[in-house]
C-alpha positions as CSV (number, residue, x, y, z in Angstrom):
1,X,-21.7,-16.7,-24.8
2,X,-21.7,-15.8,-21.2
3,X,-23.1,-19.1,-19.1
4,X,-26.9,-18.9,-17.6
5,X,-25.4,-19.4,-14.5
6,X,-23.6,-17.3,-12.1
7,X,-20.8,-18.2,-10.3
8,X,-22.5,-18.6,-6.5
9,X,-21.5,-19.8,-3.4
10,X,-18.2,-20.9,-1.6
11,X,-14.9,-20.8,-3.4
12,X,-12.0,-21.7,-1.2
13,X,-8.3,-20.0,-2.6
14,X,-6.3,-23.0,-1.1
15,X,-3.0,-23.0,0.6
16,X,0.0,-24.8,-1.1
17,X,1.0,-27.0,1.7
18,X,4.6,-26.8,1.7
19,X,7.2,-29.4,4.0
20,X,9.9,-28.1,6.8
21,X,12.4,-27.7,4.1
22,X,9.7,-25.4,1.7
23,X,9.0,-28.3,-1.0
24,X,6.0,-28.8,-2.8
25,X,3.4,-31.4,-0.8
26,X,0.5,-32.2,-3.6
27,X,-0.8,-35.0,-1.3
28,X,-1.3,-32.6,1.4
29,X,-3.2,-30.2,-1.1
30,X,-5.3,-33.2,-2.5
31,X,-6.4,-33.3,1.1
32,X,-7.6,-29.9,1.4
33,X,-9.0,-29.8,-1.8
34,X,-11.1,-33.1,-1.0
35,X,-12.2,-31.9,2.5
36,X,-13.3,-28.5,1.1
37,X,-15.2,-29.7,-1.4
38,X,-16.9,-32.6,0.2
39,X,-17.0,-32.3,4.1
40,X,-16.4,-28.1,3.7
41,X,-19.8,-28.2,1.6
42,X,-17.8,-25.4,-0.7
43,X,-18.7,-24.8,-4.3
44,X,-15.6,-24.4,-6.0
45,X,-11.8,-24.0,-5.7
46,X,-9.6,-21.4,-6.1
47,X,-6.2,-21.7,-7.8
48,X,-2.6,-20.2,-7.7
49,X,-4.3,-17.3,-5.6
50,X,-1.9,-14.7,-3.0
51,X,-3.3,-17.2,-0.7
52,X,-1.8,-19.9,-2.8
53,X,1.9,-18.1,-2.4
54,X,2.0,-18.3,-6.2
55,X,4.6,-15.5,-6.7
56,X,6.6,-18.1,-4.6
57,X,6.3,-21.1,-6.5
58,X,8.3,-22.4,-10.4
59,X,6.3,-23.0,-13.2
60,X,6.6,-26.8,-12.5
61,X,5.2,-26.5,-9.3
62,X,2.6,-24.3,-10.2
63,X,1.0,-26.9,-12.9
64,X,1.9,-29.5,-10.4
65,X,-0.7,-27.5,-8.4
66,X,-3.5,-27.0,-10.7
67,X,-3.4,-30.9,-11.6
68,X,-4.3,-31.5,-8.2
69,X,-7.0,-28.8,-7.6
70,X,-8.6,-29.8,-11.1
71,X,-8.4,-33.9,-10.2
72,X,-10.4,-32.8,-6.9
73,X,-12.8,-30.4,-8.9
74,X,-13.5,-33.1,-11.3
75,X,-14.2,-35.4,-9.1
76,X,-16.6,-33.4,-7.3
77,X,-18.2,-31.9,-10.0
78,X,-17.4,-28.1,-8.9
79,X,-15.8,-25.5,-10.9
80,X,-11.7,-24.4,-10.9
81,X,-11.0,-20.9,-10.3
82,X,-7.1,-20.2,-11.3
83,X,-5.3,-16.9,-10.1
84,X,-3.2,-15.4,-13.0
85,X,-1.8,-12.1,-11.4
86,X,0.4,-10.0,-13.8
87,X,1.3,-6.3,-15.3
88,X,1.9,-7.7,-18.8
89,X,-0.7,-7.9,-20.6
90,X,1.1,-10.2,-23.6
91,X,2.5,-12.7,-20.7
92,X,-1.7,-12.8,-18.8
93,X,-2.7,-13.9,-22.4
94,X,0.1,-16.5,-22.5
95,X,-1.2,-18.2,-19.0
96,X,-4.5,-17.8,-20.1
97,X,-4.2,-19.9,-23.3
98,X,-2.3,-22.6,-21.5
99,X,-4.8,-22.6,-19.2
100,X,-7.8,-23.1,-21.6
101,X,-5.9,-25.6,-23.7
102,X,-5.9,-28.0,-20.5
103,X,-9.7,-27.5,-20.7
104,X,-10.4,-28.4,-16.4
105,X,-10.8,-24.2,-15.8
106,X,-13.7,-22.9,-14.9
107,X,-12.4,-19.1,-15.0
108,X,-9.3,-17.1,-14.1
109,X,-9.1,-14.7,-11.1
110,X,-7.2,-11.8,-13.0
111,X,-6.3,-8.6,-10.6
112,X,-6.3,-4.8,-11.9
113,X,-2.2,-5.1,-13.3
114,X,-0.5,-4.2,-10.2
115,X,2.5,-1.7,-9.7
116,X,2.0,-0.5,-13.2
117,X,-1.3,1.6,-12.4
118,X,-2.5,2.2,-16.4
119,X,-5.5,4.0,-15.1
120,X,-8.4,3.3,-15.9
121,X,-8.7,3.6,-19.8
122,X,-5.4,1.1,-19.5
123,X,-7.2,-1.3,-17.3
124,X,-10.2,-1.5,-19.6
125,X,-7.9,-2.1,-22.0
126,X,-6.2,-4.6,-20.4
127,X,-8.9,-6.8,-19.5
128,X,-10.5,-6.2,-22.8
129,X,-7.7,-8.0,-24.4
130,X,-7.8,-11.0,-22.0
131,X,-11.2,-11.9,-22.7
132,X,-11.0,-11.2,-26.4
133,X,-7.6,-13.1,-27.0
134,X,-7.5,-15.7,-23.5
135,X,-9.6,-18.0,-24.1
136,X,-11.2,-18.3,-20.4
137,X,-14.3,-16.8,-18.9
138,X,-12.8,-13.8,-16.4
139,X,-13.2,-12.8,-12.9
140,X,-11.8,-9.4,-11.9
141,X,-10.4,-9.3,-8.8
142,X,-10.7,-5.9,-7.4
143,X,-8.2,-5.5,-4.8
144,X,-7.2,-1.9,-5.0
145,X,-4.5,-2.1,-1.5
146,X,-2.8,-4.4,-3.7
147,X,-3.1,-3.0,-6.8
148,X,-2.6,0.4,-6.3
149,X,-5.8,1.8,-8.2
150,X,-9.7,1.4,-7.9
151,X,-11.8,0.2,-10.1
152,X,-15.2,2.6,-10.3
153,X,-18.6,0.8,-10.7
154,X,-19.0,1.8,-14.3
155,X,-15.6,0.7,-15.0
156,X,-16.7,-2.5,-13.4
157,X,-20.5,-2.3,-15.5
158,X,-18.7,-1.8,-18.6
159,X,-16.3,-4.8,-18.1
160,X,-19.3,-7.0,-17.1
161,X,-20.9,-7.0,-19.9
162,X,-18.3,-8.6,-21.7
163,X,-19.5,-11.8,-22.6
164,X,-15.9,-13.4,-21.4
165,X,-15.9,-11.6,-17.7
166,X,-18.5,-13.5,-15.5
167,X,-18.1,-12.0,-12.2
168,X,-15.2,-10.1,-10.1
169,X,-14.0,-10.8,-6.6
170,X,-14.8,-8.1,-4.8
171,X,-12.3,-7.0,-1.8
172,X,-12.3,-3.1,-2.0
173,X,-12.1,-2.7,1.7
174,X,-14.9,-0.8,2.1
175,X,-19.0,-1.1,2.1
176,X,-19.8,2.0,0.6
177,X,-21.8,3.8,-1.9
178,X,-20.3,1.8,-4.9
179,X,-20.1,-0.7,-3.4
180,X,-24.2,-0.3,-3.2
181,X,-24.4,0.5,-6.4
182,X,-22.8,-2.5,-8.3
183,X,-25.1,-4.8,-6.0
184,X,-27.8,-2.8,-6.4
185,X,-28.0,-3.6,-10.2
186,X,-24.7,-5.8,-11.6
187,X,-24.6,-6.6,-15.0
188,X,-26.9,-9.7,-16.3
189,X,-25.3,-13.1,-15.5
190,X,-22.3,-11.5,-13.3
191,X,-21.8,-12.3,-10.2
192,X,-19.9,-10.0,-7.5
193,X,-18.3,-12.3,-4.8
194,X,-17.0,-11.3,-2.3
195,X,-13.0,-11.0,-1.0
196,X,-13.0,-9.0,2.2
197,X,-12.8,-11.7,4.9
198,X,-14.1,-9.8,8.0
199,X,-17.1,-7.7,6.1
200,X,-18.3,-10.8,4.3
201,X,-21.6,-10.9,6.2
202,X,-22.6,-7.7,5.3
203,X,-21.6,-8.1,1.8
204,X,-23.9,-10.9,1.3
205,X,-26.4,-9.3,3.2
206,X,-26.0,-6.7,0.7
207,X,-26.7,-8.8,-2.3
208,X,-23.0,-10.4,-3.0
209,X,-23.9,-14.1,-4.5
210,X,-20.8,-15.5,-2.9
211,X,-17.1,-15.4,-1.7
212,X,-13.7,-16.7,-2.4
213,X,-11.9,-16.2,1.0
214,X,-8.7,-16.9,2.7
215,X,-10.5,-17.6,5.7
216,X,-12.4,-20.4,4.3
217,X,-9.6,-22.9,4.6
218,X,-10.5,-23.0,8.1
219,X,-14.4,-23.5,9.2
220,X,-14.8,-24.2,5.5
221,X,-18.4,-25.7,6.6
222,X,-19.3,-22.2,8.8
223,X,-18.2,-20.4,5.3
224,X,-20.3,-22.3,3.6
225,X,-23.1,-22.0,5.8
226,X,-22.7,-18.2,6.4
227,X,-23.8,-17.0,2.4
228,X,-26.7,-20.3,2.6
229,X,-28.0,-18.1,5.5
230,X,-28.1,-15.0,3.9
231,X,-29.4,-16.3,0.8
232,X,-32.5,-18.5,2.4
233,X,-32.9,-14.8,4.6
234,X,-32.3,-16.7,7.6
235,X,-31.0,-13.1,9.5
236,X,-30.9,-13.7,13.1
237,X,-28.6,-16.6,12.4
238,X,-26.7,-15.4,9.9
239,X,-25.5,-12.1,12.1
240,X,-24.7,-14.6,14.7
241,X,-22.5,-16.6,12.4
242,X,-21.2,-13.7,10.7
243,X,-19.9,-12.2,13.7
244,X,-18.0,-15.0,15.1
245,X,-16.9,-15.4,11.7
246,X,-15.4,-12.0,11.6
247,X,-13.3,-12.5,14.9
248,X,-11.9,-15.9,13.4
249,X,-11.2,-13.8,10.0
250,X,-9.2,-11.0,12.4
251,X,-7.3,-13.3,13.9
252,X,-6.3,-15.3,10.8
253,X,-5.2,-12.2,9.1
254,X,-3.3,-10.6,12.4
255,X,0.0,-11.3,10.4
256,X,0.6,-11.6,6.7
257,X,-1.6,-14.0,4.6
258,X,-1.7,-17.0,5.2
259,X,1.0,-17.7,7.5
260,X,-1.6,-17.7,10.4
261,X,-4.1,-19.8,8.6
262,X,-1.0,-22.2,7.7
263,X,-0.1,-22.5,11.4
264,X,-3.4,-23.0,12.3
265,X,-3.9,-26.0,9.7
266,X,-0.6,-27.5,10.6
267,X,-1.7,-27.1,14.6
268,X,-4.8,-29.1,13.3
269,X,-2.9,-31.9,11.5
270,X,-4.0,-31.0,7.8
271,X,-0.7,-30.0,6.4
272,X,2.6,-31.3,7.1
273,X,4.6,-28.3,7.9
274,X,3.7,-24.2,8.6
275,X,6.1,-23.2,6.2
276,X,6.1,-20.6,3.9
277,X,9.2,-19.0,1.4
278,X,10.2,-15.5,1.9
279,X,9.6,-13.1,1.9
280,X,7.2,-14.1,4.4
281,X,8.1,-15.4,8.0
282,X,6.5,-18.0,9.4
283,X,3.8,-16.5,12.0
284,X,3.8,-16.3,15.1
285,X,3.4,-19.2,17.8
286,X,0.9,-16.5,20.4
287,X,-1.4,-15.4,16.3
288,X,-1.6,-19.2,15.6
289,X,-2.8,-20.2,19.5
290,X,-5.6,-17.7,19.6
291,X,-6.8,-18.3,16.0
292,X,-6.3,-22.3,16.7
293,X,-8.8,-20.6,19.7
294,X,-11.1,-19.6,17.4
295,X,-10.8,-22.0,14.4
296,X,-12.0,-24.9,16.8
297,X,-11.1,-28.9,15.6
298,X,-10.6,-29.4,12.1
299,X,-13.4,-31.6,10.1
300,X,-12.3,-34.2,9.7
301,X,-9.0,-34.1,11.6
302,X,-6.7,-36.3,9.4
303,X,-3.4,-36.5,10.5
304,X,-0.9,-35.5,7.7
305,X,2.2,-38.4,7.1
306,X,5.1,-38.3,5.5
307,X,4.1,-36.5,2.3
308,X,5.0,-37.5,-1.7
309,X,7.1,-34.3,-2.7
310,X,7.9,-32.7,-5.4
311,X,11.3,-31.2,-5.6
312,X,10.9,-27.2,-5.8
């Protein structure tokens, strides 16, 4: 049965912290975790996201990963999202069963299989067999300049009223007519959060209940206030926020995600190291001043030592 409860809120897709020489720092990620969830104010993590650099990372380290995220989760009380982004529908099912047998995941963000573009009959398909055979609730991520095809709003209806698909993450690039429809009337007990960093605000002024966003590494708090704004209908102060929000979000995303946002939390003293693995390059030293600009002091500002690694 589909839980009472909709997913709401603040759901932070972390960073994996990585060191100088691009290996694995899970004290560094317990960090994040904790400060999102306790001083951030978020209401859940994200997982092995494309903010995560999962494509990037072995299966050890990838476990290694969702240990931590679920130790902080469980401490705090607050719900596990875990990315698992594939074409193959035989392998999703696979990661989705291993997932649900370590019994600390709240859901899995699952994209429309990219590359392949099945249409949309495939799609359907495709997600229809995750939720039957998985073993996890669902959330579609709808990301079509990833992907390479849309999903439309029935497509989306009809796979919300799944019993196993509780929401989708919405980052469709546009605030359009569909995208007015689906939060005009969503299916029961599914909740549309949103993905689109710099049209958040709108978005939940539209009706979104939430948001997992890259962004929300940094200013987790701000993030976290923004959709409390919007859903107490506090207005004036929620276009305020939402606005400075949205130059922050620009900036963190002026190069590829999230080699910004890792400059700016290694500029901050939160992660040991600004690393990432190709194919991304580390980004640039003039994107990470003006979003440091932007981002403001860390809270709290703890500096990072010399981190317990695990070898890649």
């Amino acid at each position: 049965m589909k839980p009472d409860a909709l997913f709401t809120g603040l759901f932070v897709p972390l960073v994996t912290p990585f060191t100088d020489d691009l290996r694995l720092a899970p004290d560094a990620l317990a960090r994040l975790a904790d400060e999102a969830l306790s001083a951030g104010g978020a209401r859940g993590l994200v997982a092995l996201g494309t903010t995560a650099e999962a494509a990037t990372l072995t299966a050890e380290e990838k476990q290694t990963v969702v240990r931590v995220c679920s130790a902080a989760c469980r401490a705090h009380g607050a719900p596990l999202i875990v990315g698992v982004g594939t074409n193959d529908t035989a392998a999703a099912i696979t990661s989705l069963r291993e997932l649900a047998d370590g019994g600390d995941v709240a859901a899995a963000l699952v994209p429309t299989p990219p590359y392949t573009r099945p249409g949309e009959a495939g799609t359907l398909a495709h997600f229809t067999a995750l939720a039957e055979q998985g073993g996890l609730p669902l959330v579609v991520y709808d990301i079509p300049y990833r992907t390479g095809q849309t999903l439309s709003t029935a497509a989306l209806d009809t796979l919300g009223r799944l019993p196993e698909v509780v929401g989708v993450k919405y980052a469709t690039g546009a605030l359009d007519a569909a995208a007015m429809q689906l939060l005009g009337s969503p299916p029961p007990h599914f909740s549309v959060l949103g993905g689109d960093d710099a049209v958040i605000s709108p978005l939940l002024a539209a009706g979104a209940h939430g948001a997992i966003l890259a962004s929300a590494n940094v200013r987790t708090r701000d993030y976290a206030e923004l959709i409390a704004l919007w859903q107490r209908g506090d207005v004036a102060r929620a276009r305020s926020l939402g606005a400075e929000l949205a130059r922050l979000s620009g900036a963190l995303f002026a190069e590829p995600n999230p080699t910004v946002i890792k400059g700016v939390l290694h500029a901050q003293g939160r992660i040991p190291s600004p690393a990432v693995r190709l194919p991304l390059l580390a980004a640039s030293a003039e994107s990470v001043h003006r979003a440091a600009g932007l981002a403001g002091p860390a809270h709290p500002v703890r500096p990072v030592g010399t981190p317990e690694t695990v070898g890649r």
